[in-house]
BALUMTI-113657 format. One record per residue: residue number from 1; residue in one letter; y, x, z of N, C-alpha, C in turn. Coordinates in nm, 3 decimals, m for minus. Example, Ala and Ser with C-alpha at 12.3 -4.5 7.8 and 13.67 -1.06 7.14 Angstrom:
// residues 2
<1, "A", <m0.569, 1.319, 0.780>, <m0.450, 1.230, 0.780>, <m0.330, 1.320, 0.780>>
<2, "S", <m0.225, 1.285, 0.708>, <m0.106, 1.367, 0.714>, <0.003, 1.290, 0.787>>
//
This chain:
// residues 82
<1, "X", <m5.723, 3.493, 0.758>, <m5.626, 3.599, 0.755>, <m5.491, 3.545, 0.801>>
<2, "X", <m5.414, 3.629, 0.878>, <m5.306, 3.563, 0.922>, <m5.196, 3.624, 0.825>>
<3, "X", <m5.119, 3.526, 0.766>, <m5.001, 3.562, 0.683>, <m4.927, 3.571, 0.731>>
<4, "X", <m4.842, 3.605, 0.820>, <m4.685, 3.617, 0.890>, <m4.727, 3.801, 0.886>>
<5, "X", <m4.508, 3.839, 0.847>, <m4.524, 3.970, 0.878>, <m4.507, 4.042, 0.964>>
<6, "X", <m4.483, 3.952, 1.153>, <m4.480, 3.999, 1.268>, <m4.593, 3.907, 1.322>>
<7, "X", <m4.618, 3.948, 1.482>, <m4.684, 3.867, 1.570>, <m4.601, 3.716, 1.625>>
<8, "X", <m4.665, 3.625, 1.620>, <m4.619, 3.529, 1.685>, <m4.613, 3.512, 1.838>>
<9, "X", <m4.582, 3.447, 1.890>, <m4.630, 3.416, 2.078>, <m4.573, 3.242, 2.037>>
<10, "X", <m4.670, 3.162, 2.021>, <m4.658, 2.980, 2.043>, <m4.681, 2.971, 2.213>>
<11, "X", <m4.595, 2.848, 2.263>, <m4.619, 2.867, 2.395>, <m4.589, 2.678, 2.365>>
<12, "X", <m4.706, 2.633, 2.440>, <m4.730, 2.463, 2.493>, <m4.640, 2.461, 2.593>>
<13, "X", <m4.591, 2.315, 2.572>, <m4.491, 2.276, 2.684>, <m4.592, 2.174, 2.760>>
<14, "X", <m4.498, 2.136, 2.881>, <m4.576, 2.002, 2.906>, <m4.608, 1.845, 2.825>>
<15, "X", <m4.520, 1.851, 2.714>, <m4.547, 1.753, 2.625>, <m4.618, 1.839, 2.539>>
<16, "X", <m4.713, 1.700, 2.508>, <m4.842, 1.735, 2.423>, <m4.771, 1.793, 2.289>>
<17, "X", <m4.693, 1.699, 2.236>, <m4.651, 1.767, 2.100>, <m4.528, 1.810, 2.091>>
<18, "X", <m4.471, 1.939, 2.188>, <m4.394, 1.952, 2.161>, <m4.435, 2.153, 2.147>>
<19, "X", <m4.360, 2.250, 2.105>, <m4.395, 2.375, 2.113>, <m4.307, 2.470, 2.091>>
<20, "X", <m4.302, 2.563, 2.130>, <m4.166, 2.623, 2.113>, <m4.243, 2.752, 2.062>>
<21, "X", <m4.202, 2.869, 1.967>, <m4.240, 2.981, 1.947>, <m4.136, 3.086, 1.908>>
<22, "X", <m4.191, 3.226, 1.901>, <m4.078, 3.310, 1.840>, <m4.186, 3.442, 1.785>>
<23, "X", <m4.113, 3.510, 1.747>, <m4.151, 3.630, 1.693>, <m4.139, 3.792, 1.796>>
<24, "X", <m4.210, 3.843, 1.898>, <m4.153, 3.957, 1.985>, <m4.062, 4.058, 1.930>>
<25, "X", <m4.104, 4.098, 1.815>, <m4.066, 4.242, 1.698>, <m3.902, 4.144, 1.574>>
<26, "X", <m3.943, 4.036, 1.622>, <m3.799, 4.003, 1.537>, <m3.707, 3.934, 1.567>>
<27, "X", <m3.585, 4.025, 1.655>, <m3.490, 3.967, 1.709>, <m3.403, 3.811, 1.673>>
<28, "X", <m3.405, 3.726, 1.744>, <m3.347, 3.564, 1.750>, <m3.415, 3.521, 1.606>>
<29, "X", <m3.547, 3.533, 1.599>, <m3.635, 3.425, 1.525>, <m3.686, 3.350, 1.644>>
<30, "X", <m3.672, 3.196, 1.652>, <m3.735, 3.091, 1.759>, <m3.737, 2.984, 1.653>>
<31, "X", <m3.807, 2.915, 1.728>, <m3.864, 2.750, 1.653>, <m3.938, 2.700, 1.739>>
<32, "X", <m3.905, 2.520, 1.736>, <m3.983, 2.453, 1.776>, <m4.077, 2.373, 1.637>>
<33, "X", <m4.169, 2.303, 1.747>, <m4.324, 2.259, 1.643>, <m4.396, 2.159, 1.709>>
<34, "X", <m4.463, 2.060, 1.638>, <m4.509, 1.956, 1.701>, <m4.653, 2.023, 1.721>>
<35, "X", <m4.728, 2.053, 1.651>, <m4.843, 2.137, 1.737>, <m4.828, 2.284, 1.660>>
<36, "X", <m5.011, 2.351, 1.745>, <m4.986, 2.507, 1.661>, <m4.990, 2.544, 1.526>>
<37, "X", <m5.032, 2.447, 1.476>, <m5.114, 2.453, 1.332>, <m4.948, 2.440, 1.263>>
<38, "X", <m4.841, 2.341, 1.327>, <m4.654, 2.354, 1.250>, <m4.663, 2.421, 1.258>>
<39, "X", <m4.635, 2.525, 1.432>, <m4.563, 2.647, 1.470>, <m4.593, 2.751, 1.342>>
<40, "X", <m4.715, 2.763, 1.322>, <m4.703, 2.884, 1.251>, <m4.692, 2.870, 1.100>>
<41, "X", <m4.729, 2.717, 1.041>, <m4.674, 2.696, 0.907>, <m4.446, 2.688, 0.907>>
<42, "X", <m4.386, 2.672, 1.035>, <m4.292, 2.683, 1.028>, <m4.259, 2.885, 1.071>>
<43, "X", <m4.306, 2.898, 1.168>, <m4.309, 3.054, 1.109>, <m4.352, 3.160, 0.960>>
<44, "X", <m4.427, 3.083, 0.911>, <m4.488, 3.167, 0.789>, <m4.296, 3.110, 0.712>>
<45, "X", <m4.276, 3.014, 0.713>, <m4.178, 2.996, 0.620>, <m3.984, 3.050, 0.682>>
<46, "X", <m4.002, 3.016, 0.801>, <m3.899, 3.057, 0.861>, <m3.868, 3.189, 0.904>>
<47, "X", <m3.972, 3.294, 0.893>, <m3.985, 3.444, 0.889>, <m3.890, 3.466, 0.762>>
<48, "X", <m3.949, 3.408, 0.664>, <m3.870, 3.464, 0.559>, <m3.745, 3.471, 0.553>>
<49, "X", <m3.720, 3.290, 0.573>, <m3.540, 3.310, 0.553>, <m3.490, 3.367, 0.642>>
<50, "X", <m3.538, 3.424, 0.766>, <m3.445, 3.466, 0.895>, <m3.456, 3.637, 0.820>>
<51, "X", <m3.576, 3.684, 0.785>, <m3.552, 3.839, 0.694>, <m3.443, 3.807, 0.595>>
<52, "X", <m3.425, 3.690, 0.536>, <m3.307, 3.693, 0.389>, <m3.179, 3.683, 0.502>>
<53, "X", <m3.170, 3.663, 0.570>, <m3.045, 3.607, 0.655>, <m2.994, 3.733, 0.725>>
<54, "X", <m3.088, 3.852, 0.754>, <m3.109, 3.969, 0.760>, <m3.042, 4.077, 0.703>>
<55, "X", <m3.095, 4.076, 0.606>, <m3.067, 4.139, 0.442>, <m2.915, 4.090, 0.452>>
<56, "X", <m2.857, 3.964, 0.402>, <m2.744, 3.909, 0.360>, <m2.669, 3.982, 0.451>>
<57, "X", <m2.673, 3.988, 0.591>, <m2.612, 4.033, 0.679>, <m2.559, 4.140, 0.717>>
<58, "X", <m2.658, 4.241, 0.645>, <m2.665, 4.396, 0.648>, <m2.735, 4.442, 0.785>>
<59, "X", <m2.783, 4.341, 0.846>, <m2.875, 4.372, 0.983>, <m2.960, 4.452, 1.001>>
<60, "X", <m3.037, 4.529, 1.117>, <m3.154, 4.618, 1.030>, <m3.259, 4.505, 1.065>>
<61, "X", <m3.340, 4.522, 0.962>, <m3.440, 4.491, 0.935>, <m3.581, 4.541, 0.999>>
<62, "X", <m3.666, 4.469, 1.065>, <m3.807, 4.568, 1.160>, <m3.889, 4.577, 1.052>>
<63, "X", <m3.951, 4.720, 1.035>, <m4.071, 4.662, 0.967>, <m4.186, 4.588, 1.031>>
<64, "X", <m4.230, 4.573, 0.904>, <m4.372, 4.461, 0.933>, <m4.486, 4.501, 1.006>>
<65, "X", <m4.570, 4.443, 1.100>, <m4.643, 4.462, 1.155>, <m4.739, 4.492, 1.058>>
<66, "X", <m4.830, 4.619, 1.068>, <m4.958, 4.613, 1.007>, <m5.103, 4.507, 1.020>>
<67, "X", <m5.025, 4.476, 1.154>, <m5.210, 4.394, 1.231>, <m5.120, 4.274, 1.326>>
<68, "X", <m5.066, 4.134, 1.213>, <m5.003, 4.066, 1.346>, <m5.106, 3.981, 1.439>>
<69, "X", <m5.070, 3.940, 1.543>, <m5.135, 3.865, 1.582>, <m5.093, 3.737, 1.665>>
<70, "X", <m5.125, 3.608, 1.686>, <m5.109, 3.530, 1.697>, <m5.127, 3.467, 1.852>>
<71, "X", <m5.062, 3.472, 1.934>, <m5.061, 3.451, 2.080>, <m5.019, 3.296, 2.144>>
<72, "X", <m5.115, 3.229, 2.204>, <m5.089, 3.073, 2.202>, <m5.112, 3.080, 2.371>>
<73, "X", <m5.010, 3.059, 2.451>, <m5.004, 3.036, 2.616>, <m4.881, 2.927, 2.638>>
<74, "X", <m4.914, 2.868, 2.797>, <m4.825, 2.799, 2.845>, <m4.730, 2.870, 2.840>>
<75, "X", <m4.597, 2.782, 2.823>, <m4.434, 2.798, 2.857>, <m4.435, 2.830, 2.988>>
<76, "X", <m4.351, 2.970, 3.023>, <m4.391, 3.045, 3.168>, <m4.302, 2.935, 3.280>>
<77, "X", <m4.225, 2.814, 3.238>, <m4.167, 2.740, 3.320>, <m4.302, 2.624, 3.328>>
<78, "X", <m4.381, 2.630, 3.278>, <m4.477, 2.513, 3.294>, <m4.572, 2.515, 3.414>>
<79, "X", <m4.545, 2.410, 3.532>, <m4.646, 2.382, 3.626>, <m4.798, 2.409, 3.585>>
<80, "X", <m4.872, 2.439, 3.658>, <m5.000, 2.430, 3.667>, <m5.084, 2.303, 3.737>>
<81, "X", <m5.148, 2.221, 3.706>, <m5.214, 2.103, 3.826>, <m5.283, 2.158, 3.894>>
<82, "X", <m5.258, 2.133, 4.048>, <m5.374, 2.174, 4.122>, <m5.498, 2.100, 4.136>>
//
């Protein structure tokens, strides 16, 4: 079961362990991650405080996705080998 309350998009760089991700539905949530298995243990936790940071702010708030889902592709600046 996936616990986050939006969809993710993790995107591989050309370094093996490096990863960058964000949230589509929740405006300036980003993070980097040494693989996917961080990305989304630092999203499950960093969702939250960026919703409390939210709240504190008086920002609006998105609701939660009913069905998130979890999207893992190259960084659209990343070469391909031929």
């Amino acid at each position: 079961m996936i616990e986050l309350p939006y969809a993710l998009v993790i995107e591989a760089t050309a370094e093996t362990d490096f990863f960058t991700f964000f949230a589509p539905e929740l405006p300036g949530f980003t993070g980097v991650a040494q693989s996917v298995e961080d990305a989304i243990q630092q999203a499950r936790l960093g969702m939250a405080e960026h919703l409390a940071l939210l709240l504190e702010t008086e920002r609006p708030i998105p609701p939660p996705t009913n069905d998130p889902t979890i999207l893992i592709r190259n960084a659209p600046n990343i070469k391909q080998a031929a």
